[in-house]
PDB file of N, CA, C and O in Angstrom:
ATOM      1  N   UNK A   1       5.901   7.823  -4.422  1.00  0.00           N
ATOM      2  CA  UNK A   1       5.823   7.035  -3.216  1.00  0.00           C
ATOM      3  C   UNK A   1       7.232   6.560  -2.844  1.00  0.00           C
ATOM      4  O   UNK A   1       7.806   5.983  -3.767  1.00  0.00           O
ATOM      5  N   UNK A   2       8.072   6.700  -1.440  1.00  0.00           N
ATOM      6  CA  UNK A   2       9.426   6.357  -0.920  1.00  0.00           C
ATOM      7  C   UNK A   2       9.212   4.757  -0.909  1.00  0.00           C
ATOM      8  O   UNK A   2       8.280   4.131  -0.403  1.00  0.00           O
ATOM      9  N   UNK A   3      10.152   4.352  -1.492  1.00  0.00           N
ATOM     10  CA  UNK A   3      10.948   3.126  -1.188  1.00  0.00           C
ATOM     11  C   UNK A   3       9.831   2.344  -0.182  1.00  0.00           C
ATOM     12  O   UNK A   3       8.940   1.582  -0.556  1.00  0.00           O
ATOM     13  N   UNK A   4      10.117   2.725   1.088  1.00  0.00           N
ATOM     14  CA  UNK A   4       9.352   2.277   2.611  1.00  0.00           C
ATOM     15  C   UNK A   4       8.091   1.997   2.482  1.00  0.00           C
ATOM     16  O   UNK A   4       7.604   0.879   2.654  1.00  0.00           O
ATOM     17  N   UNK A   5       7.358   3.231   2.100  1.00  0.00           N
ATOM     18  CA  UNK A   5       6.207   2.816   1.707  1.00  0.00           C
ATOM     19  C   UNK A   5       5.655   1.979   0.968  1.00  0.00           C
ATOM     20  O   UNK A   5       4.615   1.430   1.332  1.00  0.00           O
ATOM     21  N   UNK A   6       6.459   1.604  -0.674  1.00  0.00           N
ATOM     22  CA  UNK A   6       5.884   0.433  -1.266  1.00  0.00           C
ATOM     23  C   UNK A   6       6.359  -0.857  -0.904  1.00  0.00           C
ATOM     24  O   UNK A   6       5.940  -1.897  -1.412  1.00  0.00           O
ATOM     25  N   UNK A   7       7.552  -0.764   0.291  1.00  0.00           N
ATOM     26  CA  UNK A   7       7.373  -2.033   0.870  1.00  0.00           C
ATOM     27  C   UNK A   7       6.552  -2.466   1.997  1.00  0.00           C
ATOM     28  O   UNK A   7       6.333  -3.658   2.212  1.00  0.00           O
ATOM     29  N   UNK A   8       6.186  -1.709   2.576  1.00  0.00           N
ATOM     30  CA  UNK A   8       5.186  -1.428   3.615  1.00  0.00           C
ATOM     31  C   UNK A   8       3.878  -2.058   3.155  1.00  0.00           C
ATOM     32  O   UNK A   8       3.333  -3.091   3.542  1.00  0.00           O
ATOM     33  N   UNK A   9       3.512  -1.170   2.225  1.00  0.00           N
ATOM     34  CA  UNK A   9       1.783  -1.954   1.420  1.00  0.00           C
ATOM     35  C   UNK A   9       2.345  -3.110   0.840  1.00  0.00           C
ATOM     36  O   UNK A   9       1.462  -3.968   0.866  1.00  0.00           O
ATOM     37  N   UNK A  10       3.430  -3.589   0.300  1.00  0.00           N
ATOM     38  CA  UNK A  10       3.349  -4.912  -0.249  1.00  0.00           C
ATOM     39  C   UNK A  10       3.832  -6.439   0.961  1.00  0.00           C
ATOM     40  O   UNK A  10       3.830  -7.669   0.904  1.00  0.00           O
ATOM     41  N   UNK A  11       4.210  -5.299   2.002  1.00  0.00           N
ATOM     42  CA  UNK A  11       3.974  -6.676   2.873  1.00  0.00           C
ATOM     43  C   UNK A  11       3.026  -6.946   3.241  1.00  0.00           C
ATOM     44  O   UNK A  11       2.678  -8.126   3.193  1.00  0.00           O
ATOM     45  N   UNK A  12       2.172  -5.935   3.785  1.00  0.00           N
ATOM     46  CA  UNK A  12       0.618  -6.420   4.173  1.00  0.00           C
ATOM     47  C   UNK A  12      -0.317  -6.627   3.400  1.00  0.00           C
ATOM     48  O   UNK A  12      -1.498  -6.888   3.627  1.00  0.00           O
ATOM     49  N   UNK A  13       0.375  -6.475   2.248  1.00  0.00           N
ATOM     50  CA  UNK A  13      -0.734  -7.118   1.204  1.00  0.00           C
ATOM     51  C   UNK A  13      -0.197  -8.585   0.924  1.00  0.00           C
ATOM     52  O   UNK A  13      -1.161  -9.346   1.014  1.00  0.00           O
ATOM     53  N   UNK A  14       0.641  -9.087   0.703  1.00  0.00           N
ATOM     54  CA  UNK A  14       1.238 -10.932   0.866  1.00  0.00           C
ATOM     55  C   UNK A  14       1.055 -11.146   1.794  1.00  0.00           C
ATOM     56  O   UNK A  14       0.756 -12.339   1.840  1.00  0.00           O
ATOM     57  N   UNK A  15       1.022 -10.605   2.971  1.00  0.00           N
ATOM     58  CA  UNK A  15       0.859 -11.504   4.672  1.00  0.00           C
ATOM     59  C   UNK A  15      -0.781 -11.321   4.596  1.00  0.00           C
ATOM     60  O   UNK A  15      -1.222 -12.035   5.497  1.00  0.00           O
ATOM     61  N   UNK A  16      -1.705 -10.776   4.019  1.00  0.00           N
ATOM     62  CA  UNK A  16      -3.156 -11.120   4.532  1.00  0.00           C
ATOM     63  C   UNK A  16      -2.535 -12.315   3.412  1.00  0.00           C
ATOM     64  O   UNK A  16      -2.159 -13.431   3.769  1.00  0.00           O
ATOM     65  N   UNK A  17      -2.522 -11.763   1.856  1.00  0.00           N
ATOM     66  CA  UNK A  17      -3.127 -12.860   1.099  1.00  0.00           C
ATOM     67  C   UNK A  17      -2.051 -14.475   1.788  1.00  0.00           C
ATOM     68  O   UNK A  17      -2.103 -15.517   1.134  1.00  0.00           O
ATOM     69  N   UNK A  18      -1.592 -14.439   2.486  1.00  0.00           N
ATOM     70  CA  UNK A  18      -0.579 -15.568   2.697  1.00  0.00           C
ATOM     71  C   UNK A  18      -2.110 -16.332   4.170  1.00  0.00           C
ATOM     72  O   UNK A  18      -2.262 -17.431   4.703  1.00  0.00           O
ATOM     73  N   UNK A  19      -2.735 -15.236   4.241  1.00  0.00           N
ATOM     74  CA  UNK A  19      -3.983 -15.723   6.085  1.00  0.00           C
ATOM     75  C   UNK A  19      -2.562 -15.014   6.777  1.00  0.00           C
ATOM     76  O   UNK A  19      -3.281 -14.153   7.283  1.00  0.00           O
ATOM     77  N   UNK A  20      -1.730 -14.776   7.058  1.00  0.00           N
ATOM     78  CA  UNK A  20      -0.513 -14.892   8.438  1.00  0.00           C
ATOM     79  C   UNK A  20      -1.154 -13.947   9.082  1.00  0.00           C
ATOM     80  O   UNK A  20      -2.079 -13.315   8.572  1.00  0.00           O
ATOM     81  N   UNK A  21      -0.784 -13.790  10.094  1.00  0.00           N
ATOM     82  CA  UNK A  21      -1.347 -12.514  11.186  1.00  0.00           C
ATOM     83  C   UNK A  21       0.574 -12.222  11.134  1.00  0.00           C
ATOM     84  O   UNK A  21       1.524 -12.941  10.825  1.00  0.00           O
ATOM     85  N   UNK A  22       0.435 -10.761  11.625  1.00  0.00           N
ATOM     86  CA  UNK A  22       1.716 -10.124  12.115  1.00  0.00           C
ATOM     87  C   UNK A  22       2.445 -11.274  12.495  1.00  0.00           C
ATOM     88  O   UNK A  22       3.362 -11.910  11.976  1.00  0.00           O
ATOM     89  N   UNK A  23       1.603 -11.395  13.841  1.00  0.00           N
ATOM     90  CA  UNK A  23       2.755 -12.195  15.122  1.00  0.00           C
ATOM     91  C   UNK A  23       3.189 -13.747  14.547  1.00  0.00           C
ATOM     92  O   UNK A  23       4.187 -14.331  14.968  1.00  0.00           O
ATOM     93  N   UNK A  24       2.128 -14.403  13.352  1.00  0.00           N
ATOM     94  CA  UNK A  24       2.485 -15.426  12.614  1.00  0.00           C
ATOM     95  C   UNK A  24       4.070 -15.450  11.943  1.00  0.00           C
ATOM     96  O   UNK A  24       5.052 -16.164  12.147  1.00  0.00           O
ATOM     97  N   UNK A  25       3.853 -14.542  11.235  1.00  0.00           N
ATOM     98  CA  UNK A  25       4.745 -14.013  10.130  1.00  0.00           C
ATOM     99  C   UNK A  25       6.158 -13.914  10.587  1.00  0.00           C
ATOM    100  O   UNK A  25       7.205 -14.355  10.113  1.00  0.00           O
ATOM    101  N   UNK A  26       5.789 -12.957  12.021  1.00  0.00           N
ATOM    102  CA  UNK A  26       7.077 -12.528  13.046  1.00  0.00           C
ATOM    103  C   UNK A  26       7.915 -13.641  13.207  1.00  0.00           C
ATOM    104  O   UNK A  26       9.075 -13.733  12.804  1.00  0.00           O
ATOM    105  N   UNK A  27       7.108 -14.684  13.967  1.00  0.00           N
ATOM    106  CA  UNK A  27       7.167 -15.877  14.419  1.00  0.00           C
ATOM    107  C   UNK A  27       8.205 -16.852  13.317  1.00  0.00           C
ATOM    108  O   UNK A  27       9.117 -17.570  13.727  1.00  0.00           O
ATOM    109  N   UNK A  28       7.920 -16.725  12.220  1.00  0.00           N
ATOM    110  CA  UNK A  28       8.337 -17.636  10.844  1.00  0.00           C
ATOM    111  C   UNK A  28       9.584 -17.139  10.898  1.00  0.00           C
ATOM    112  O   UNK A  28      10.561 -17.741  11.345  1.00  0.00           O
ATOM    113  N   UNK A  29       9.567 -15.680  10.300  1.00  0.00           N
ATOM    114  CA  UNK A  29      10.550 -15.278  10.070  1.00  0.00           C
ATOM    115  C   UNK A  29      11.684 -14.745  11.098  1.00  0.00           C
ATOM    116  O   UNK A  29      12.600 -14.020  10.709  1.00  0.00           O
ATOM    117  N   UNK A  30      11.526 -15.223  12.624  1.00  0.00           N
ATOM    118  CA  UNK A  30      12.329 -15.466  13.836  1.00  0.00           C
ATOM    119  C   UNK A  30      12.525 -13.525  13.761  1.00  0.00           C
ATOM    120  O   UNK A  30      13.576 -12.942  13.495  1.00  0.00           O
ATOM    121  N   UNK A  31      11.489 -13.023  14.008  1.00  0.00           N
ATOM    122  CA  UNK A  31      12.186 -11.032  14.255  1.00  0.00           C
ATOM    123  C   UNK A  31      10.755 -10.812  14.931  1.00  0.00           C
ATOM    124  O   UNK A  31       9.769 -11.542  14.832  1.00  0.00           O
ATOM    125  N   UNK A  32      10.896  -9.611  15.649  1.00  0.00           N
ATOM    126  CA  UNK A  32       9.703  -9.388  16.790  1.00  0.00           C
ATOM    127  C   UNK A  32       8.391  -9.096  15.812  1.00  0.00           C
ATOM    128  O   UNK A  32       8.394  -8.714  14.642  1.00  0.00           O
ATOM    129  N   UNK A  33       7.009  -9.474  16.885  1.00  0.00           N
ATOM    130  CA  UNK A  33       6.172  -9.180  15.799  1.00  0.00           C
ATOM    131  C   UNK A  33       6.094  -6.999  16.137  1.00  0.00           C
ATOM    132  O   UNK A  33       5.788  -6.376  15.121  1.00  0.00           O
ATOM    133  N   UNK A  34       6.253  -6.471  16.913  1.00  0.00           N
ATOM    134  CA  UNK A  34       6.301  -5.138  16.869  1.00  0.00           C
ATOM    135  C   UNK A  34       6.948  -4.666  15.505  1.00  0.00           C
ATOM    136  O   UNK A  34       6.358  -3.777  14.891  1.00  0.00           O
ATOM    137  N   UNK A  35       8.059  -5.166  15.009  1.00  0.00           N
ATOM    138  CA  UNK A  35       8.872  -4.619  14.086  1.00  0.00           C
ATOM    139  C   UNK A  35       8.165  -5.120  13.172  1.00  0.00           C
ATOM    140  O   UNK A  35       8.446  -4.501  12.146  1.00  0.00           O
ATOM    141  N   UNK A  36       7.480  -5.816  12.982  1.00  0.00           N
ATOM    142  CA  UNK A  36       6.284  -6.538  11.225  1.00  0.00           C
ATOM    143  C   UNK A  36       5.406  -5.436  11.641  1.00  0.00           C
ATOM    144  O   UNK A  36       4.734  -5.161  10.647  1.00  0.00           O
ATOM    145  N   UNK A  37       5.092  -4.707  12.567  1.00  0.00           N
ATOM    146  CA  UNK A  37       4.113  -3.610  12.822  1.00  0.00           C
ATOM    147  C   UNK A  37       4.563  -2.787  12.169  1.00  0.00           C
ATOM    148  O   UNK A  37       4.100  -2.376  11.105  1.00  0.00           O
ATOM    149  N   UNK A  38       5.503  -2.441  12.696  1.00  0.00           N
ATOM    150  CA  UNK A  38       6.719  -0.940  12.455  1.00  0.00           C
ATOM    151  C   UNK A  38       6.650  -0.840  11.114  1.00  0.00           C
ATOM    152  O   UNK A  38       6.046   0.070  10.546  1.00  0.00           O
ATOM    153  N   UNK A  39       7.741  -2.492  10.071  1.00  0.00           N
ATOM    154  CA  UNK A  39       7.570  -2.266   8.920  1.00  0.00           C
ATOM    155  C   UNK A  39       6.456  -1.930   7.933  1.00  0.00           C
ATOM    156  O   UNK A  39       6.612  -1.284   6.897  1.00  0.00           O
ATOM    157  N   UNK A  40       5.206  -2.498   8.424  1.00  0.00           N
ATOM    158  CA  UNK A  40       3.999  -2.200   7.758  1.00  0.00           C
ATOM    159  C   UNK A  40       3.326  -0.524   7.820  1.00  0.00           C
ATOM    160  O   UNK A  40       2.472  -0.031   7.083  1.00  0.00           O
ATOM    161  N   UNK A  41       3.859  -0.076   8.658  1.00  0.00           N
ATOM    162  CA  UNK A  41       3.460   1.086   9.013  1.00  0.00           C
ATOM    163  C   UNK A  41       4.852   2.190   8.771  1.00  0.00           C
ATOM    164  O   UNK A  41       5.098   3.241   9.363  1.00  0.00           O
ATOM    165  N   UNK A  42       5.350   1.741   8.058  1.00  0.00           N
ATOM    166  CA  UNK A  42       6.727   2.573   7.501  1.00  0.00           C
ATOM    167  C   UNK A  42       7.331   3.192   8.177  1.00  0.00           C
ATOM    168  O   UNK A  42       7.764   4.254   7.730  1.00  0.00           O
ATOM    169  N   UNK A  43       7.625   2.813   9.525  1.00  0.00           N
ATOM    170  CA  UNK A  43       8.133   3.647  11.001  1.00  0.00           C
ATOM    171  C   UNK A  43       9.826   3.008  10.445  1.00  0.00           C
ATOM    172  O   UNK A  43      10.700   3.873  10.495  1.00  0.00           O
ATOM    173  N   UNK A  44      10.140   2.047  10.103  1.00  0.00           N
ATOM    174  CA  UNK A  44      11.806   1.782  10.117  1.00  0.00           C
ATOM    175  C   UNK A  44      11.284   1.057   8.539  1.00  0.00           C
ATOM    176  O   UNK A  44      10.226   0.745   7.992  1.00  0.00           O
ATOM    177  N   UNK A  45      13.166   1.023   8.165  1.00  0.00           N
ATOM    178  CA  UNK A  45      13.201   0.360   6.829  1.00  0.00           C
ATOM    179  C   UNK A  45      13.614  -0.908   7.549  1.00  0.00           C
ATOM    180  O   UNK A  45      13.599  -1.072   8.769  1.00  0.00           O
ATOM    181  N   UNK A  46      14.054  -1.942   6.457  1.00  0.00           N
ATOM    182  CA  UNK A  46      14.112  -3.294   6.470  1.00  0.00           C
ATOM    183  C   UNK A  46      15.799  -3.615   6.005  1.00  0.00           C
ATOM    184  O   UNK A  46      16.126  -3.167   4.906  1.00  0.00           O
ATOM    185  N   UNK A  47      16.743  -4.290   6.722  1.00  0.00           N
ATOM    186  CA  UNK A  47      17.364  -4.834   5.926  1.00  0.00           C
ATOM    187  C   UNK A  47      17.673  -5.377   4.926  1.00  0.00           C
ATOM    188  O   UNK A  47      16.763  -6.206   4.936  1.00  0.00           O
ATOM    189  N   UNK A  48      18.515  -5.719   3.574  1.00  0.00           N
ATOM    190  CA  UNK A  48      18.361  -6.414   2.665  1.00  0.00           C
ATOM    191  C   UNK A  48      17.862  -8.387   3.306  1.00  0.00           C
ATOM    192  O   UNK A  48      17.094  -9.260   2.902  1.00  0.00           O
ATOM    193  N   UNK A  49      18.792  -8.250   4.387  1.00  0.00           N
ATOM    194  CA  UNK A  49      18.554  -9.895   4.845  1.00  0.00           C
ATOM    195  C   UNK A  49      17.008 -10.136   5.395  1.00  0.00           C
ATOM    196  O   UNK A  49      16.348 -11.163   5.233  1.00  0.00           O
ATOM    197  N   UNK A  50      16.570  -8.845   6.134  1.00  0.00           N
ATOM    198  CA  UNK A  50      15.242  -9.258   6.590  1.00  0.00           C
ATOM    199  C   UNK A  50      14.239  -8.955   5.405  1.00  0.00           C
ATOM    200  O   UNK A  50      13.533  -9.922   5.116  1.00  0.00           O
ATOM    201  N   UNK A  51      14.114  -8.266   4.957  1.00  0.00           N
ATOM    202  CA  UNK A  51      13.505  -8.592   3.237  1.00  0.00           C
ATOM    203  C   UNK A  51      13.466 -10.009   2.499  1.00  0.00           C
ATOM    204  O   UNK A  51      12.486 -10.523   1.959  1.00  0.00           O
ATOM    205  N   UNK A  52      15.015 -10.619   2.625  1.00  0.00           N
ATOM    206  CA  UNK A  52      14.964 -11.611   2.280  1.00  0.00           C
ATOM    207  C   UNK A  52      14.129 -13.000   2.908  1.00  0.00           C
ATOM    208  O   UNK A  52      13.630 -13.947   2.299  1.00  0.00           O
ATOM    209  N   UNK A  53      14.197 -12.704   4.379  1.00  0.00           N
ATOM    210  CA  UNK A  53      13.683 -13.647   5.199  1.00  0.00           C
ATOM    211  C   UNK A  53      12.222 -13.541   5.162  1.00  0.00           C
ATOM    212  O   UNK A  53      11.603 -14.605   5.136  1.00  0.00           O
ATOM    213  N   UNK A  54      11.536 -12.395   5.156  1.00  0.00           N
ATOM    214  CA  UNK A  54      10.271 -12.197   4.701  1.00  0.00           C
ATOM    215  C   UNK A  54       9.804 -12.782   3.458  1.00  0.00           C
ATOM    216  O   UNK A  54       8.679 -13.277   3.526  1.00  0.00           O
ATOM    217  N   UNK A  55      10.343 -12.840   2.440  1.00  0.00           N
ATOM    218  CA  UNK A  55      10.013 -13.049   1.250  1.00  0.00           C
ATOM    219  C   UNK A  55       9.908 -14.499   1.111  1.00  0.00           C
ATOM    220  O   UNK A  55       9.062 -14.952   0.339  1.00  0.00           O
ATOM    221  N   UNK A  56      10.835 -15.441   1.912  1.00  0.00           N
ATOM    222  CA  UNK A  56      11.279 -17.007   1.923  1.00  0.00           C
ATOM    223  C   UNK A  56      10.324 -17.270   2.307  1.00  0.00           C
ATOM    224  O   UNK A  56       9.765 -18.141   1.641  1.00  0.00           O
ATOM    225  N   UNK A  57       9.552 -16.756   3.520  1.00  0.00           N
ATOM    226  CA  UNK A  57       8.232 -17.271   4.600  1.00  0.00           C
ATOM    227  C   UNK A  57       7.071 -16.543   3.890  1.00  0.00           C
ATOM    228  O   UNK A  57       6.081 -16.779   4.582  1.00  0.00           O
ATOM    229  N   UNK A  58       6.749 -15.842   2.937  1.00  0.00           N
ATOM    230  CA  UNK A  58       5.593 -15.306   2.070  1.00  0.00           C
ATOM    231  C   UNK A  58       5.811 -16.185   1.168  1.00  0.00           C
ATOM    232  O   UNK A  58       4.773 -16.704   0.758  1.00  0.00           O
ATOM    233  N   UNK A  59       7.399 -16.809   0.376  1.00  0.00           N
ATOM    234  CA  UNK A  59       6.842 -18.012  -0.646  1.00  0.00           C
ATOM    235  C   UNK A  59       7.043 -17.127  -2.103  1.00  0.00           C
ATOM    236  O   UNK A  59       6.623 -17.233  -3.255  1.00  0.00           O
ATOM    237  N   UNK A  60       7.903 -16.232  -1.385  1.00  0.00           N
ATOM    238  CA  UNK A  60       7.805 -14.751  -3.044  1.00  0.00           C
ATOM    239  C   UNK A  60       8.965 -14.270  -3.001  1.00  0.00           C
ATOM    240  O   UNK A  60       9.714 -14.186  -2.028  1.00  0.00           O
ATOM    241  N   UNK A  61       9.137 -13.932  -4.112  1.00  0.00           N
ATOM    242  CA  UNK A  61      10.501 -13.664  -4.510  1.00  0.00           C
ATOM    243  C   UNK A  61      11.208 -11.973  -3.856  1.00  0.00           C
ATOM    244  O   UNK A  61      10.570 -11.013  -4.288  1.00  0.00           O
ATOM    245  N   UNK A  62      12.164 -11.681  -3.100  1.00  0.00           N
ATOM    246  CA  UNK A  62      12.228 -10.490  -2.287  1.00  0.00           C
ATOM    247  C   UNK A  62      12.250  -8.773  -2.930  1.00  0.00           C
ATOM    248  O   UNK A  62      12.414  -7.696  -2.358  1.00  0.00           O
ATOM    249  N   UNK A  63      11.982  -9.175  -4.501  1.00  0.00           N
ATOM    250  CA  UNK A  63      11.763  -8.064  -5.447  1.00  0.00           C
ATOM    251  C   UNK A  63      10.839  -7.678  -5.046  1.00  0.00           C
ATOM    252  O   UNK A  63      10.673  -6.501  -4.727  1.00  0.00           O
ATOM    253  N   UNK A  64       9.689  -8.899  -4.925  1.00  0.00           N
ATOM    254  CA  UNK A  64       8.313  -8.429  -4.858  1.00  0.00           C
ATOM    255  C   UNK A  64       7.988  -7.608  -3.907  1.00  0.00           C
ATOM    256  O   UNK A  64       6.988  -6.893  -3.970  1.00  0.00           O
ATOM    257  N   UNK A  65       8.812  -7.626  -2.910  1.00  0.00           N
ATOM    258  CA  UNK A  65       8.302  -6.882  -2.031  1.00  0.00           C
ATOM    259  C   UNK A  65       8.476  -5.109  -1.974  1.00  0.00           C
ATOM    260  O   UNK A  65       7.800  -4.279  -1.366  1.00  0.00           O
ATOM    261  N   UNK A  66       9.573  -4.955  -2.801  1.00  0.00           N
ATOM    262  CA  UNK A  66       9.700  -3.546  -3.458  1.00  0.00           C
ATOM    263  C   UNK A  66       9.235  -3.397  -4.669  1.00  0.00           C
ATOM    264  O   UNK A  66       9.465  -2.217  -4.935  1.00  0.00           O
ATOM    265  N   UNK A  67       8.919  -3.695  -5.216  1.00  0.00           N
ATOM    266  CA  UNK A  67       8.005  -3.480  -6.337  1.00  0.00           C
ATOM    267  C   UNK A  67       7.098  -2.514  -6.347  1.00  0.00           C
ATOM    268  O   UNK A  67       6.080  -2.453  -5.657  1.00  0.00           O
ATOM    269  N   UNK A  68       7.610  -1.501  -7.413  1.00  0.00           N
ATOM    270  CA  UNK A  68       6.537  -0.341  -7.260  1.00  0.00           C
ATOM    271  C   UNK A  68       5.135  -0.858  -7.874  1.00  0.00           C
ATOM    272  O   UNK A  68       5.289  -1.783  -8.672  1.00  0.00           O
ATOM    273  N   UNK A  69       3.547  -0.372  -7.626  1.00  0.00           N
ATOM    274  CA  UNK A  69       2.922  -0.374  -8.633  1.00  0.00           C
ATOM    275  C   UNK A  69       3.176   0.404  -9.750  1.00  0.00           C
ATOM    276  O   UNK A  69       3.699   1.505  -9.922  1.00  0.00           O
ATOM    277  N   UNK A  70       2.444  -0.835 -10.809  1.00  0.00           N
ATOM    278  CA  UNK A  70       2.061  -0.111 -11.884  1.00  0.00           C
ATOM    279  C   UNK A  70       1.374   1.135 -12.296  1.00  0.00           C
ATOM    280  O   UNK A  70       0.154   1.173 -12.138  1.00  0.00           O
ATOM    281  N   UNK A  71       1.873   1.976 -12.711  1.00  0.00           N
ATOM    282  CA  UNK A  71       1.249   3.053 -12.647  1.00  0.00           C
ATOM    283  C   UNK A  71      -0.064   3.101 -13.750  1.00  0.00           C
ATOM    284  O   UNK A  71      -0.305   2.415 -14.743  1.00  0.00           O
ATOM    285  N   UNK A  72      -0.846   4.311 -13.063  1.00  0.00           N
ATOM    286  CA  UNK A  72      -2.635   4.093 -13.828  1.00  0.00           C
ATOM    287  C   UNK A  72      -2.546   4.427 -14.928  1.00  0.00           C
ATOM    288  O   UNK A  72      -1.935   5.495 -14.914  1.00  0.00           O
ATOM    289  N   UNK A  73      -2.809   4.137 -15.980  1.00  0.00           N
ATOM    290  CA  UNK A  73      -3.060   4.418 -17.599  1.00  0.00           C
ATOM    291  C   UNK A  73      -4.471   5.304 -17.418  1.00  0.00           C
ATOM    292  O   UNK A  73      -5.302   5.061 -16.542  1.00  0.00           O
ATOM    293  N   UNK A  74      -4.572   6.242 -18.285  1.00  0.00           N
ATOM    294  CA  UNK A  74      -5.505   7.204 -18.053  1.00  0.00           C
ATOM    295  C   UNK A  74      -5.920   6.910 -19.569  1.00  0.00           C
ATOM    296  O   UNK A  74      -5.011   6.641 -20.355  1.00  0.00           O
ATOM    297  N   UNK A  75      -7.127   6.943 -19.983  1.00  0.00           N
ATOM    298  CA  UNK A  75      -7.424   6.957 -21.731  1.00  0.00           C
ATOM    299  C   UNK A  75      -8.595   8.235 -22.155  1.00  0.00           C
ATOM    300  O   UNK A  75      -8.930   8.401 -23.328  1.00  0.00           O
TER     301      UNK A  75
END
């Protein structure tokens, strides 16, 4: 999975669990809500600073938001 993509699913997975809607989130973190679209939908990457600004207004540390999953253990 690229880079984009696991930041992509891990923003929209902290912005539901956060309640924010897009345009909330947008709003917080002062950047259009189209581009919280874009990023969620892996159309553009993210700056290191807007990563950061995302992460301040989710309340999470800006690793998290690239953070690959854990991969599946098979037994």
């Amino acid at each position: 999975m690229e880079i984009r993509e696991v930041f992509a699913r891990n923003l929209r997975r902290y912005r539901k669990a956060a309640g924010l809607s897009q345009e909330e989130l947008a709003h917080r973190a002062d950047v259009d809500r189209t581009y919280i679209s874009a990023l969620e939908r892996s159309v553009y990457g993210a700056t290191i600073d807007v990563v950061d600004k995302l992460a301040n207004v989710l309340g999470i540390e800006a690793a998290d938001l690239l953070r690959r999953p854990a991969p599946n253990v098979q037994r």
